[in-house]
N, C-alpha and C positions, 0 to 999 in steps of 0.2 A: 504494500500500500504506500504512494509517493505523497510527498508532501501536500498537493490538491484535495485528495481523498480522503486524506484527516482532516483537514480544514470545510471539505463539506458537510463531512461526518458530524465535527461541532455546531457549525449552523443548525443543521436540522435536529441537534441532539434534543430531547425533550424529558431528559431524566430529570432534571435539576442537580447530577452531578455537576456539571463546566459552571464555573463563574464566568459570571459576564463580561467581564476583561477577556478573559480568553476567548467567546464568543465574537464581540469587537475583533480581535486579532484576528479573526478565520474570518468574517468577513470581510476587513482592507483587504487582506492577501487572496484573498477571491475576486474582490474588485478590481485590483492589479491585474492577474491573471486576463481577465476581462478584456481590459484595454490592449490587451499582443494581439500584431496581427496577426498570430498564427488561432486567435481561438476557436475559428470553426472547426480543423483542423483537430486542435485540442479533444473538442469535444464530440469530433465523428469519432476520432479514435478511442474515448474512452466508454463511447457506446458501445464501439465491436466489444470491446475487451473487459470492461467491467460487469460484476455482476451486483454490486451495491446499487440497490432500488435509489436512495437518495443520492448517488452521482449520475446513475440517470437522468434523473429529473433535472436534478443541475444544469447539465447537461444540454438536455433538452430546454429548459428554462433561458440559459443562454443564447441557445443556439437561434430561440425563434425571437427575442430582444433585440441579438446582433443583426438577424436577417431585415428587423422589423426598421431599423435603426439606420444601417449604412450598407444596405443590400445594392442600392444605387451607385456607392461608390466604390464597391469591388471591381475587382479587374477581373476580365472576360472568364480567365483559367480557374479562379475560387469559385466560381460563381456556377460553373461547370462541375466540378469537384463538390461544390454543396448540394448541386441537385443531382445528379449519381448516386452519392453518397446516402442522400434521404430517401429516394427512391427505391434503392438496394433495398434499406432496412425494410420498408413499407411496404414492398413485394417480397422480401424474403427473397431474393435473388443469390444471399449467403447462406446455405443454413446453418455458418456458426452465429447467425445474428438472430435465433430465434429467442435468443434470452429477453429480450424487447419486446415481444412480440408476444412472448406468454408472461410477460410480467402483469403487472398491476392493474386495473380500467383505467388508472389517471395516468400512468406511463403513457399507453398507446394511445390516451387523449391529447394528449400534450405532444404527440409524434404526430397527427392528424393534426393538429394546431401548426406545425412547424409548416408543414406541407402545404398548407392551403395559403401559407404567409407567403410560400415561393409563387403557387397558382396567380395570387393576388397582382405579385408584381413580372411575370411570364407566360400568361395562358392569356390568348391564345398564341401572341407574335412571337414569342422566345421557344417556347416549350409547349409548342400548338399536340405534342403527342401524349401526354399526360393522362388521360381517359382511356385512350383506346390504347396504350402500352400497359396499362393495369390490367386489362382483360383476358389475358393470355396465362395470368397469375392465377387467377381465379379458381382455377383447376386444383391447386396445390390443396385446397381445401379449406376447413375451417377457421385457420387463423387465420389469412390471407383477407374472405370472405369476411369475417370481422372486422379487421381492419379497412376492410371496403364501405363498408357502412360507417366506421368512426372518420375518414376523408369525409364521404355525403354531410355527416351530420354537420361536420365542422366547418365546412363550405357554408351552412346553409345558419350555423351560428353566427358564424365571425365576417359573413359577406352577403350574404343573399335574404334571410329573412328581415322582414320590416316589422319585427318585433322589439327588434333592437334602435335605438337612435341610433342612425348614420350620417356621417359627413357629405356634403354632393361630390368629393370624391371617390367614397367609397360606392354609393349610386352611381356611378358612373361605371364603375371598375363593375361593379355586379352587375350592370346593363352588358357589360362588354361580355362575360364570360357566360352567362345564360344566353347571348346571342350565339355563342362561338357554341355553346354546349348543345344548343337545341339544330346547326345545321352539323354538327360534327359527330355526337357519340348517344345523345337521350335514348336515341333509339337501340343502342347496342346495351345500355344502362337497362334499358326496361329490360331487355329480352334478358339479359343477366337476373335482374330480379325475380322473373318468373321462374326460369330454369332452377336457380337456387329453392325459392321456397316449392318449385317440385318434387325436387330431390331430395332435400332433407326434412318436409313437413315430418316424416315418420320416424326421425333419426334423430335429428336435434331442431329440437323444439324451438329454443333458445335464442340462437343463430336466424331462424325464420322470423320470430317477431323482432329481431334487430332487423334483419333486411323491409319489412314492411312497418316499420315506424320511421325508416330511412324515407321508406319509399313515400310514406304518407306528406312528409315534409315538399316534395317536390309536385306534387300531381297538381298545383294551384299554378305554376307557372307552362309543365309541357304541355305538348299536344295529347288534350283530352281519348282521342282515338286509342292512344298506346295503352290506355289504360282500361278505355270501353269499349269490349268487344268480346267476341266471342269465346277466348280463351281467355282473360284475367278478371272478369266478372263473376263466370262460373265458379274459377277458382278460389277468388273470396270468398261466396258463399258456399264452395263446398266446406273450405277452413272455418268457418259458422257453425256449419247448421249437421256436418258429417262428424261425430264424433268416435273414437274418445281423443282429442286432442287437449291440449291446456289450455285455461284460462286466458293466458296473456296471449298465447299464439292468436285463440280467438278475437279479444278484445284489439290486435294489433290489426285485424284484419276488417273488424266492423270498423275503427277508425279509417281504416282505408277508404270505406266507405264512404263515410261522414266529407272526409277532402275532395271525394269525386260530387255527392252531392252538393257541396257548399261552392266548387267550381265556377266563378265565374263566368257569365254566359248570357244572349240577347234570351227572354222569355222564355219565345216558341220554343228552343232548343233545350233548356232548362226541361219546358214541359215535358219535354219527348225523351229527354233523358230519363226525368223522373218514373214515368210511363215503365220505361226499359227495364227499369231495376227490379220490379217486379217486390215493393217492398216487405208485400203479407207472409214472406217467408219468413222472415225474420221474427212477427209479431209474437207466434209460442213460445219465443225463447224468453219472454219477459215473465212468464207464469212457469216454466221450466227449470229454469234456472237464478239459482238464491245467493249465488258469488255478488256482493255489494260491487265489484268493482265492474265484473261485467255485465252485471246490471246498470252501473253506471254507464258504460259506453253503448249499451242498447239504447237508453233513456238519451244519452245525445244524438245518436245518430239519428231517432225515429224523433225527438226536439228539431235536429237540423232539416230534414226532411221534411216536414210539416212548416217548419220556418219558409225552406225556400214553395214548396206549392203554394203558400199564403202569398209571396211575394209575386210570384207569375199571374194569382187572380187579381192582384193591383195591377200589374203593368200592362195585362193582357185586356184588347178591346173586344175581344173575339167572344160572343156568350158561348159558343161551345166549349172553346177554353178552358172560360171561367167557369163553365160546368165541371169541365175535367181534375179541374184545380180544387173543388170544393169535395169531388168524389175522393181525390187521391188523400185531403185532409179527413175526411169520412173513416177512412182505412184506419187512419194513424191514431187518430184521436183517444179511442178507448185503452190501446195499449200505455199511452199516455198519461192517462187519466190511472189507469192501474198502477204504475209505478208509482206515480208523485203520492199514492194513497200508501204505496206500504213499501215503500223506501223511503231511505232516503240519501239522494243524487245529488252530487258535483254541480247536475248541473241545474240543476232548479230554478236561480236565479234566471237563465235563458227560457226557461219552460215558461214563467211568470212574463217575462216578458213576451214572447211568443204569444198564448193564452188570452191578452191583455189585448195584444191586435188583432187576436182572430176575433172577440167582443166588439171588438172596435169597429167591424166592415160589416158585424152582420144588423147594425145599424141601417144599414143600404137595405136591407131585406124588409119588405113589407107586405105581408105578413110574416114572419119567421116560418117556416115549414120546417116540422117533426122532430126529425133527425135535428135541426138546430136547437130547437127546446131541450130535446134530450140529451146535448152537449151543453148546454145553460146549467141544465140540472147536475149534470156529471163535474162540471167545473165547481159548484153549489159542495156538490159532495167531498171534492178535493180540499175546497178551502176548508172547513169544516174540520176533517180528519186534522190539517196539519197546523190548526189555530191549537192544538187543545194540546195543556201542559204533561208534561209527564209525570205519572203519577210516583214516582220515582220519588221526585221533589216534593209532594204533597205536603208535607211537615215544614222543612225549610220552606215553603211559602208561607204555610201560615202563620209560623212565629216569626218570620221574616228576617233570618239568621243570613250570615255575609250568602253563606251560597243559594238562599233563596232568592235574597235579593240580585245576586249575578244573573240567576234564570228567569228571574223577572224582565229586568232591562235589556237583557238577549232578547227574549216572548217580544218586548215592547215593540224591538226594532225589528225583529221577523215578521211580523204582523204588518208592517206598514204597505209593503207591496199586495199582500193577503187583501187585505183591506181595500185598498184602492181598486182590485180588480171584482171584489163583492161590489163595490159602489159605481162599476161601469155595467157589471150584469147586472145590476139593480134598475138604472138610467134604461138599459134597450128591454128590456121582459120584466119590468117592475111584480105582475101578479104572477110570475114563477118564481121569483127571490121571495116573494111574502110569505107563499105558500108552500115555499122550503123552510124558510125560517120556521113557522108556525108550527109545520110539523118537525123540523129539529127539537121545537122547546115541548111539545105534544109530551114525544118521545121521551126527552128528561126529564117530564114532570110525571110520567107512568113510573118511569123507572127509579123515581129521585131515593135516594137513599146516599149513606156516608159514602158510598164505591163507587159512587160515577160524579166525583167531584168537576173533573175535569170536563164531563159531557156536559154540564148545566152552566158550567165559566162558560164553555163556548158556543153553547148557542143562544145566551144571556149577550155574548159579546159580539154576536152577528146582528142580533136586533138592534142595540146599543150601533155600532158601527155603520148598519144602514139606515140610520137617522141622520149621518150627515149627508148624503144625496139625495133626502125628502126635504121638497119647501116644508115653509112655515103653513100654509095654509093646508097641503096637503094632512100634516101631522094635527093640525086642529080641526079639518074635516073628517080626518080619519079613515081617508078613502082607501080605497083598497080593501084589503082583511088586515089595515092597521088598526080599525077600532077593537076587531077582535083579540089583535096580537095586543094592543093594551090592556083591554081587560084579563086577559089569560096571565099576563102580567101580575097585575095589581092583584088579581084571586088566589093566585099561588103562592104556598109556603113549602118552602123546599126543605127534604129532612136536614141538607147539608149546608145549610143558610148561616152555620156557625160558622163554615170557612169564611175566613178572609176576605179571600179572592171572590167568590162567588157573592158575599154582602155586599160589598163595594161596586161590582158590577152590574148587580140587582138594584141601588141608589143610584147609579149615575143613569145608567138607563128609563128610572121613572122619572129621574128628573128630567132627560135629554123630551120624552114624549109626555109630559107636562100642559104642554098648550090644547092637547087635546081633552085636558078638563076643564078649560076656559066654554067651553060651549057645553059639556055633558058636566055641570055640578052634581049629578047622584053620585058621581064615582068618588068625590074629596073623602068620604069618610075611608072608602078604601085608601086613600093617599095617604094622608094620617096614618092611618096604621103602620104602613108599609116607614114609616119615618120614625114612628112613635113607640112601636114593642119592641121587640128583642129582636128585628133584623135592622132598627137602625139604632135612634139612640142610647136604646138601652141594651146594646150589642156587647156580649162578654169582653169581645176586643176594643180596646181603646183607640183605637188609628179607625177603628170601622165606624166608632161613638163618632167620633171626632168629624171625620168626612161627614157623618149624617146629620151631625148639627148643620154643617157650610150649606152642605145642599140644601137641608128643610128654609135655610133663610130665602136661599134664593126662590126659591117653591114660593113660600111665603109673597115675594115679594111680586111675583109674576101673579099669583091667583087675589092680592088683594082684601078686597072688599066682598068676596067671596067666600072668605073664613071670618066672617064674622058672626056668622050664627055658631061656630066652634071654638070659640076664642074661648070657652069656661072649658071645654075637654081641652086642648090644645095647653091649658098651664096646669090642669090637674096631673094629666100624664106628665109633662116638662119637670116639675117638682116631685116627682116620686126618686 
């Protein structure tokens, strides 16, 4: 071991033996090293030959600094010499150089980092053979074919995805090598990709969902064709839907999907694509299969899909189209509605949002036909299921200990999207939200007992929530089956009325629909009550006391000259 190799040694050392002077000391004398022109040199040679993981790195840490740094002002022969050199190792053109190659994930990351630094500044005018000299490697087998995928990935980290902030130089340099790429080798690329995951889907697993997480990154810039057609379509879905294969091999193959769907593209052809995919194959696997995570990539891809058909029935003037656009949303929808019910998915947030503007268009619909009610309702059911606390927490809610209170202000802010898209199906099918609600609370009032706390919070909190997208007059008419949802209201004592959560939600909600005892005075004695026993001020809990004082004022103050025939019960109860 020469003097370098100790001194990298104590950089990376992390016992807490070396004092930090000697640390210092092995980094100057690294940084020296550094500045000779001989250190690319240095450090190809200590790649062949070393087998210390952290002089590799080094190594490699250097080597793609120096390239990155003063790659412009090497002379013609280093510059030759370093791309051979990285190439060898990267194809295994040595096999004493395989010590690289089956090292570490971050070694052979950082060797794909090196390499895509030369791409950057050679591919296509210097080094126009870079792609199609790698394919000839391929054969060598699975390290080789790993490392083929750690180049894609890191091409598409360090230069081509817009994930990243880029400089308009590096936009440029990524214009220039997707152009050079898409008339010189994509095509010998795909046909590598498929051949690979034919050959080893049975063998190594592994190796296939790396080539098709590769591959998934690039399908949004090639030509769509290499990807849709007769042979790599099938093959996705037979990696689906043919098992017994893994998890991730499959989850890397529906994502594949999801990139051909989400494609870029004018309407018509979006439609005709989506048409193609043929996507009910897919749908059993949502009831089939209970793996959370490929459940999660089902739940995006059959999200992405329904996203882009909702987009072609906007853009498209064609009614047959938008017939076809609303069928293909028809397909998806239940599978949909079933996940967000009993998972729970990554991708939710895009569901809500999706969900939010399928609500949104069928505003245009007048009258709503069937099949859209019964998506109104199915969405009704959704929110529902995923408003409602876990019972898990039931205690930490009600004494309102640090981690109730955490799952509370979590609830608060998960709710808001929730919410918003109850008060958009409220807005287009008002008397199907009323008539869900009504029988949500039907429901929790059959059932009310201590064990379904959570089902009487939330659908106390769907009626409470769809008072903010009813006027004022509506709520003081009481149109709809709101006068009934009021008094079903104000008649019910639920056995579980000692929680917390559920008294508090029970108060704010008679307060929110309040006006509609400005016109119906029989109902104030039930008001009273509902403020006055033991679900409000005189509530075991003190925060629950407390809120039902604030609210009864303002109650007070809206109804008036209306409690005046009750002002002698109003201070008899008060003073007890």
């Amino acid at each position: 071991m020469d003097d370098l190799e100790k001194a990298i040694l104590i950089i990376f050392d992390e016992s807490g033996a070396i004092g930090d002077d000697l640390k210092k000391q092995a980094k100057v004398y690294c940084n020296d090293i550094k500045e000779k022109p001989s250190i690319c040199r240095l450090c190809i040679e200590k790649l062949c030959f070393s087998n210390l993981v952290q002089v590799q790195f080094w190594c490699l840490q250097t080597l793609h600094e120096v390239i990155r740094t003063r790659y412009l002002t090497m002379a013609p022969d280093e510059r030759h010499m370093i791309r051979g050199s990285v190439f060898s190792i990267v194809c295994l053109e040595d096999k004493n150089l395989t010590r690289v190659l089956e090292g570490p994930a971050f070694i052979k990351n950082k060797l794909a980092q090196v390499l895509i630094t030369l791409i950057y500044f050679e591919y296509p005018l210097v080094w126009s053979s870079v792609f199609v000299d790698f394919f000839p490697h391929l054969s060598k087998g699975n390290v080789v074919i790993d490392m083929f995928c750690r180049v894609l990935n890191a091409l598409d980290d360090e230069l081509i995805s817009l994930d990243y902030p880029r400089t308009s130089e590096e936009l440029t340099v990524a214009s220039r090598v997707k152009d050079a790429m898409r008339q010189q080798c994509v095509t010998q690329i795909v046909r590598a990709w498929y051949d690979i995951v034919s050959m080893y889907r049975n063998s190594d697993q592994e190796l296939c969902t790396s080539v098709l997480d590769s591959m998934r990154r690039y399908i949004s810039w090639i030509d769509i064709t290499l990807i849709v057609n007769d042979a790599f379509i099938p093959l996705l879905f037979d990696l689906i839907l043919v098992g017994p294969l893994s998890d991730q091999l499959r989850g890397a193959a529906l994502r594949c999907l999801l990139a051909v769907v989400s494609k870029r593209m004018d309407p018509q052809s979006k439609l005709s694509l989506l048409q193609s995919l043929q996507i009910s194959r897919v749908l059993r696997l949502v009831t089939e299969d209970g793996d959370a995570e490929l459940v999660s990539d089902i739940a995006a891809l059959l999200t992405g899909y329904a996203v882009e058909a909702l987009d072609c029935f906007k853009r498209i003037n064609s009614e047959d189209a938008k017939g076809i656009s609303m069928e293909l949303l028809s397909e998806v929808l239940p599978s949909i509605f079933y996940v967000m019910k009993n998972f729970e998915v990554d991708a939710t947030f895009n569901i809500f949002q999706f969900l939010s503007g399928y609500v949104a268009i069928l505003k245009s619909f007048a009258p709503l036909r069937e099949k859209q009610l019964l998506h109104l309702g199915q969405i009704l059911e959704v929110i529902l299921v995923l408003i409602r606390y876990d019972p898990a927490y039931r205690t930490n809610l009600d004494v309102m200990d640090k981690i109730g209170k955490e799952e509370e202000d979590r609830m608060v802010e998960f709710r808001k999207d929730l919410f918003v898209l109850l008060r958009t199906v409220g807005r287009v099918a008002p008397d199907v939200t009323q008539l869900f609600i009504r029988n949500s609370l039907a429901s929790a009032v059959s059932r009310s007992s201590d064990s379904n706390v959570e089902e009487v919070e939330g659908a106390l909190s769907l009626l409470y929530a769809l008072g903010e997208s009813i006027s004022e007059e509506a709520i003081r008419t009481g149109s709809g089956l709101l006068s009934e949802l009021v008094l079903m209201l104000l008649s019910t004592k639920f056995t579980c009325h000692s929680n917390r959560l559920v008294a508090l939600i029970y108060l704010e909600t008679v307060t929110r629909y309040v006006k509609f005892i400005q016109d119906n005075s029989q109902y104030i004695p039930m008001v009273l009550a509902a403020f006055l026993d033991e679900r409000g001020i005189h509530h075991p809990n003190i925060n629950v006391s407390r809120r039902a004082s604030y609210l009864f004022m303002r109650v007070v103050k809206l109804l008036k000259m209306k409690l005046v025939p009750f002002i002698e019960t109003i201070l008899q109860v008060a003073i007890i």
